[in-house]
C-alpha positions as CSV (number, residue, x, y, z in Angstrom):
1,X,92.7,49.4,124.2
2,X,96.3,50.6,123.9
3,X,97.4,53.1,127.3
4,X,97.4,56.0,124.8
5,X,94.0,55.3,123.3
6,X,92.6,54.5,127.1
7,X,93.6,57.8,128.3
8,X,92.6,59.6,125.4
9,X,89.4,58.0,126.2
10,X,88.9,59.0,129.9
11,X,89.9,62.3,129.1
12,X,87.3,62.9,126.7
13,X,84.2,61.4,129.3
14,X,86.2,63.8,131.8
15,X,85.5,66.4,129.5
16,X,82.2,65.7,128.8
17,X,81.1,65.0,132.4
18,X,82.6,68.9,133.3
19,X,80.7,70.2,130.3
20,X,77.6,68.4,131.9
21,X,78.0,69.9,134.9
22,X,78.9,73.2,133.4
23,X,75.5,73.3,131.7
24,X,73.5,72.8,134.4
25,X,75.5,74.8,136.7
26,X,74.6,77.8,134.1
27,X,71.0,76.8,133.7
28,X,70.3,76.7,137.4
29,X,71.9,80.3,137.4
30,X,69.4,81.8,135.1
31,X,66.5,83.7,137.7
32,X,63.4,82.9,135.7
33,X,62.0,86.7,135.0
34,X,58.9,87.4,137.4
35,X,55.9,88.3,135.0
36,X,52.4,89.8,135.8
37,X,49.9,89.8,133.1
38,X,47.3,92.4,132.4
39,X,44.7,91.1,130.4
40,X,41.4,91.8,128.2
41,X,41.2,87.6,127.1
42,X,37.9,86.8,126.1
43,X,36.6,89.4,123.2
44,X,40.1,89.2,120.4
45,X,42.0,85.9,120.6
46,X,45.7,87.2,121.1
47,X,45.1,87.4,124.1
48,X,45.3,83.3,124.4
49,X,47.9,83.1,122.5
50,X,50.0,85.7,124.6
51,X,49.1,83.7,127.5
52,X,50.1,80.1,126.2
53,X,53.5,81.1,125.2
54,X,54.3,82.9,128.6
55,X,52.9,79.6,130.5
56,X,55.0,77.5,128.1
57,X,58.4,79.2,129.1
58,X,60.8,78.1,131.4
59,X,62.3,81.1,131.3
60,X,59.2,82.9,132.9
61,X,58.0,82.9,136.3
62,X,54.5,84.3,136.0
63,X,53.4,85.5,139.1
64,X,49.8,86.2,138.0
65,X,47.2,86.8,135.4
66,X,45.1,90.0,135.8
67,X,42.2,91.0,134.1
68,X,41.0,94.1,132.6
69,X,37.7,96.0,130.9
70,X,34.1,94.6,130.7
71,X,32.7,91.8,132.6
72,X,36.4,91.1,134.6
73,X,35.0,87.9,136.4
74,X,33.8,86.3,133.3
75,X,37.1,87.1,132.0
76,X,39.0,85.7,135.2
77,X,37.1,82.1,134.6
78,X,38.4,81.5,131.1
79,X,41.8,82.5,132.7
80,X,40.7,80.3,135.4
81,X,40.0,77.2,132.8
82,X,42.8,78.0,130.4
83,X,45.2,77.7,133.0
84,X,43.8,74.1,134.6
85,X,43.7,72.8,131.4
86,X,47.3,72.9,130.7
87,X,48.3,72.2,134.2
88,X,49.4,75.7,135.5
89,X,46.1,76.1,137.9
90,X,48.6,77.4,140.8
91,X,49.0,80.4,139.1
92,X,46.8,83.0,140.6
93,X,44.1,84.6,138.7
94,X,43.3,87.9,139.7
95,X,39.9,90.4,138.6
96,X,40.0,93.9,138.3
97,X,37.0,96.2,138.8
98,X,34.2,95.9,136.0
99,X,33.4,98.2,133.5
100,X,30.7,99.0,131.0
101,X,31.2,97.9,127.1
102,X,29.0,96.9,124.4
103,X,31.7,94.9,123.2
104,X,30.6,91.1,123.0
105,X,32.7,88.3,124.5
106,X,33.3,85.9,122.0
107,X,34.7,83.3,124.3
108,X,33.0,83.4,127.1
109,X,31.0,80.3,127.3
110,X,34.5,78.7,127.6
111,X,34.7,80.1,131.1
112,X,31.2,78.9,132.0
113,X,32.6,75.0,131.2
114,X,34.8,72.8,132.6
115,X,35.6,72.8,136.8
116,X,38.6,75.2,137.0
117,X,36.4,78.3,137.2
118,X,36.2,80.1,140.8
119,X,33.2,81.9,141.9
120,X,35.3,84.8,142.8
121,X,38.4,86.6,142.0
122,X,40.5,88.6,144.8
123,X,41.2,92.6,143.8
124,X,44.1,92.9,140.5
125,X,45.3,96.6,141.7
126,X,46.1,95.2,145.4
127,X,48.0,92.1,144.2
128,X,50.0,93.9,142.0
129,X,50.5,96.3,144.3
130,X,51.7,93.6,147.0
131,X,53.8,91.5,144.4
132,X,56.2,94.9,143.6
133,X,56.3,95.4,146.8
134,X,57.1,92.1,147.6
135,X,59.9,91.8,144.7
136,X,60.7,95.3,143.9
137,X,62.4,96.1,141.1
138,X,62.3,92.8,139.5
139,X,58.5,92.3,138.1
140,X,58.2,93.0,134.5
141,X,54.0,94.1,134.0
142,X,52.7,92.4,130.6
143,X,49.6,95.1,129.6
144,X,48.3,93.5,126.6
145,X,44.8,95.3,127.2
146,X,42.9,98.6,127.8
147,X,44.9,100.1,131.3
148,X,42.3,100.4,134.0
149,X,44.5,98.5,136.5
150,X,47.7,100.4,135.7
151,X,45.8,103.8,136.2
152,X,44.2,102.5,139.4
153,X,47.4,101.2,140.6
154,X,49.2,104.7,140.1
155,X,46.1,106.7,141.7
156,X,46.7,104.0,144.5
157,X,50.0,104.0,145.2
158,X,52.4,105.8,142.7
159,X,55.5,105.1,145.3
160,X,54.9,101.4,144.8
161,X,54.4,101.5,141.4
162,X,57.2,102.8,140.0
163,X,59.1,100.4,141.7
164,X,58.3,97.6,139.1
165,X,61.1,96.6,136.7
166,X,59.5,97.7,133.3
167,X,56.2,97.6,131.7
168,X,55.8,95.8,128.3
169,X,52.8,96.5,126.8
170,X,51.1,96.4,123.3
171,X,49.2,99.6,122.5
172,X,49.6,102.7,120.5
173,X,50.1,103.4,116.9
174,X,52.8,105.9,116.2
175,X,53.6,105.6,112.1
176,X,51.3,103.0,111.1
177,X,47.4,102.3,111.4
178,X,45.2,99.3,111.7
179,X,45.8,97.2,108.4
180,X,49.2,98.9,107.1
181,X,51.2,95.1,106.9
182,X,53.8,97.1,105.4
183,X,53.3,96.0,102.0
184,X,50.0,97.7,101.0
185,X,49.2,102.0,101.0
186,X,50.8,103.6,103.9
187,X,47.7,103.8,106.3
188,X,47.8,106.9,108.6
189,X,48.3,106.5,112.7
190,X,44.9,106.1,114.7
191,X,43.8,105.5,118.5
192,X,44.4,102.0,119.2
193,X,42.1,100.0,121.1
194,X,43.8,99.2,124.5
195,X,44.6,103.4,124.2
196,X,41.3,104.3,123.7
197,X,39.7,102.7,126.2
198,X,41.1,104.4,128.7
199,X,43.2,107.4,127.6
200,X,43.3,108.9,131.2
201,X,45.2,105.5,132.2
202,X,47.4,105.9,129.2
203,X,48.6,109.4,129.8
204,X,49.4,108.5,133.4
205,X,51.6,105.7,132.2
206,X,53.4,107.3,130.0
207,X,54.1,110.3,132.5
208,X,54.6,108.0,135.4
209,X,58.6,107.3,134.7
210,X,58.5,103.9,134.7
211,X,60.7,101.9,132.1
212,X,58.2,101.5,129.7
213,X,58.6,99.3,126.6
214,X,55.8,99.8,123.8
215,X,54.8,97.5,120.8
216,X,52.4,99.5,118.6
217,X,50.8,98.6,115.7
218,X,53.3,99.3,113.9
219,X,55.1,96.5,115.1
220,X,52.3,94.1,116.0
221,X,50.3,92.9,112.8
222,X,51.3,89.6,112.8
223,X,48.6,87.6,110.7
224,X,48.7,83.6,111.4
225,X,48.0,82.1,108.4
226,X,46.3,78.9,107.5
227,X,49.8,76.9,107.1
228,X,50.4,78.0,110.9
229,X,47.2,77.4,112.1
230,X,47.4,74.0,110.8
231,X,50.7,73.1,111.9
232,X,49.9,74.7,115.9
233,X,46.5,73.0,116.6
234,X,47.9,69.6,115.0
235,X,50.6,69.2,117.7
236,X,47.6,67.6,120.4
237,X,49.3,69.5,123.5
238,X,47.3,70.4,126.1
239,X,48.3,74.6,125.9
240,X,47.6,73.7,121.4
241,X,44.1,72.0,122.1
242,X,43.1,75.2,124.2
243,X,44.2,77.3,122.0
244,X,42.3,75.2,119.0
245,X,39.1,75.5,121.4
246,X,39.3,79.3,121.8
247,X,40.3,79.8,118.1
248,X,37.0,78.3,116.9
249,X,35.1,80.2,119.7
250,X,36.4,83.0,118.4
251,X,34.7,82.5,115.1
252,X,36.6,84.3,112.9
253,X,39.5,83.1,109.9
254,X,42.9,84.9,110.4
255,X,43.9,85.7,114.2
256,X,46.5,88.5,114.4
257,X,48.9,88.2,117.1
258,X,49.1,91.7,118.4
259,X,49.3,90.7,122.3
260,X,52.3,87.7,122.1
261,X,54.8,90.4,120.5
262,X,54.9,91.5,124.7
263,X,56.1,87.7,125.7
264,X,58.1,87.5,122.6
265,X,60.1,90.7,123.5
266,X,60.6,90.0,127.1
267,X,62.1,86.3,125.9
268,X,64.0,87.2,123.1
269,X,63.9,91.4,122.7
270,X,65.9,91.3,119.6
271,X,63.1,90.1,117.8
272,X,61.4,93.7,118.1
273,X,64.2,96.0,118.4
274,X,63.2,99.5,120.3
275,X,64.1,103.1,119.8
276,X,63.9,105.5,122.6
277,X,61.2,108.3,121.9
278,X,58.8,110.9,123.4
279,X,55.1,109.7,123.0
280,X,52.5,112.4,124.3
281,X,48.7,110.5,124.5
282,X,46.4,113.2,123.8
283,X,42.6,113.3,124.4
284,X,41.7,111.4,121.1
285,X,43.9,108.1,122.3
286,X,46.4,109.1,119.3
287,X,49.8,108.5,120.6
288,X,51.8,111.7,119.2
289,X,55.4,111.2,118.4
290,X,56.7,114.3,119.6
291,X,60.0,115.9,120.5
292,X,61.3,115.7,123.9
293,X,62.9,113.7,126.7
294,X,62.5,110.0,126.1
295,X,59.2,108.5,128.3
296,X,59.5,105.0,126.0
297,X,61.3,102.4,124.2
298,X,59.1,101.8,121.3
299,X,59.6,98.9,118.4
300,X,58.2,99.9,115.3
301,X,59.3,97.0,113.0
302,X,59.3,93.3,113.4
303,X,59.7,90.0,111.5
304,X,56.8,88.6,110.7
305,X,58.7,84.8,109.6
306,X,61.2,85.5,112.6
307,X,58.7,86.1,115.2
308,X,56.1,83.2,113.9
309,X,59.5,81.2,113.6
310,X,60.4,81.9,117.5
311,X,56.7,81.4,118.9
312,X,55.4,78.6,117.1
313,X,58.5,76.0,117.9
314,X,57.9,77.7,121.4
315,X,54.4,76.7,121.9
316,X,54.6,74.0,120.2
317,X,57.3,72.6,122.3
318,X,59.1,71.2,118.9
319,X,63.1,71.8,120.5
320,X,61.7,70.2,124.1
């Protein structure tokens, strides 16, 4: 090797070791965002599939996984299981206070299996309580279900509360109802579940002053088709055979992915852009587009091929 081409040489692997380092310089940089989520799992599926992509992301540091509405410890246990299986069982699992519904739980008996389940569950208000105060102004809340916790928690200790970094939560429907894909008859607003069941909770959230970040129906009717389903619970993972295992205890064809549109947007929040806007909850669990100072940041259009594009290589670990 001539003296030209020899230092030509060693400058490039010079180069190449200092854009190395560079890299991984940059990626130790980046804080993981700290992540609680608030969770109905157990009756709709979403809810799994919200919860696999946040435990798949590096870029996530989930502090814990609450539950919310109905039988909370039965709830808790197929957190408890989901989260063994796929080798996150550090992660704390936390149970809010029960509550009556006639709504059946369609995965349960996958919290009944398996050893992961605990017999009990310590309080969800008083651990996310003590994890804002512990990192205040840096957790991010994840509500993807009705808001008994988050109403608790401000009764509790409103001081605390508003110290969290944002909520991100999927409820509401401000222009569009349940089964407007935006490609059939405009179908008029209407309470939304996680709304309705607890409208009290949903007023105080709204009013609280918290950063608040809101994925509505309108935004959220993200239908997984057969072609998707196939090529997720093909990949043999152990977050893709869960989900496979729930899916079919579930019992029903075509999930919609209302809940992971939350995960999505804290990851990668130009996938559901928001617009600032004053949403008054009224008795009914309608959430009223109104006039007035801004109390949200609400995304009320999506991508349905960009956001299965994003979550399915994510989950599926296809780029790792």
């Amino acid at each position: 090797m001539s003296g030209v081409m020899g230092g030509m040489w060693w400058r490039c692997v010079l180069c190449l070791v200092w854009l190395m380092a560079s890299g991984a310089c940059w990626a130790q940089g980046r804080t993981p965002e700290k992540i609680i989520i608030d969770t109905d799992i157990g009756d709709d599926v979403d809810d799994a599939f919200a919860l696999a992509l946040a435990v798949r992301s590096p870029e996530l540091q989930v502090l814990g996984v609450m539950t919310t509405f109905g039988d909370t410890e039965a709830r808790a246990k197929i957190v408890d299981r989901f989260l063994g299986e796929v080798g996150r069982a550090e992660i704390p699992v936390l149970a809010g206070k029960a509550t009556a519904t006639k709504n059946p739980m369609s995965q349960r008996r996958y919290g009944e299996g398996g050893h992961f389940a605990k017999a009990s569950h310590a309080d969800a208000v008083e651990f996310l309580l003590e994890q804002i105060r512990k990192y205040p102004g840096e957790v991010t809340l994840v509500a993807i279900g009705p808001l008994m916790n988050v109403g608790e928690a401000i009764d509790k200790d409103l001081a605390t509360f508003r110290k969290l970094k944002r909520v991100v939560m999927m409820g509401g429907s401000i222009r569009r109802g349940y089964g407007d894909l935006g490609y059939t008859a405009p179908v008029a607003p209407m309470p939304e579940w996680n709304i309705l069941n607890d409208v009290a909770s949903a007023q105080k959230l709204f009013a609280v002053g918290v950063p608040l970040f809101v994925m509505p129906l309108d935004s959220t009717q993200l239908k997984m088709d057969e072609v998707k389903r196939a090529f997720l619970f093909s990949q043999g993972t152990a977050v893709t055979d869960q989900l496979t295992v729930l899916y079919h205890l579930w019992g029903q064809e075509t999930p919609t992915l209302f809940d992971p549109m939350t995960v999505v947007f804290v990851l990668r929040p130009e996938l559901c852009r928001v617009q600032g806007m004053h949403i008054r909850v009224d008795e009914k669990g309608f959430t009223r587009e109104e006039p007035g100072t801004v109390n949200a940041q609400v995304c009320l259009e999506s991508n349905a091929e960009d956001f299965f594009k994003f979550y399915l290589k994510e989950v599926a670990e296809v780029s790792r």
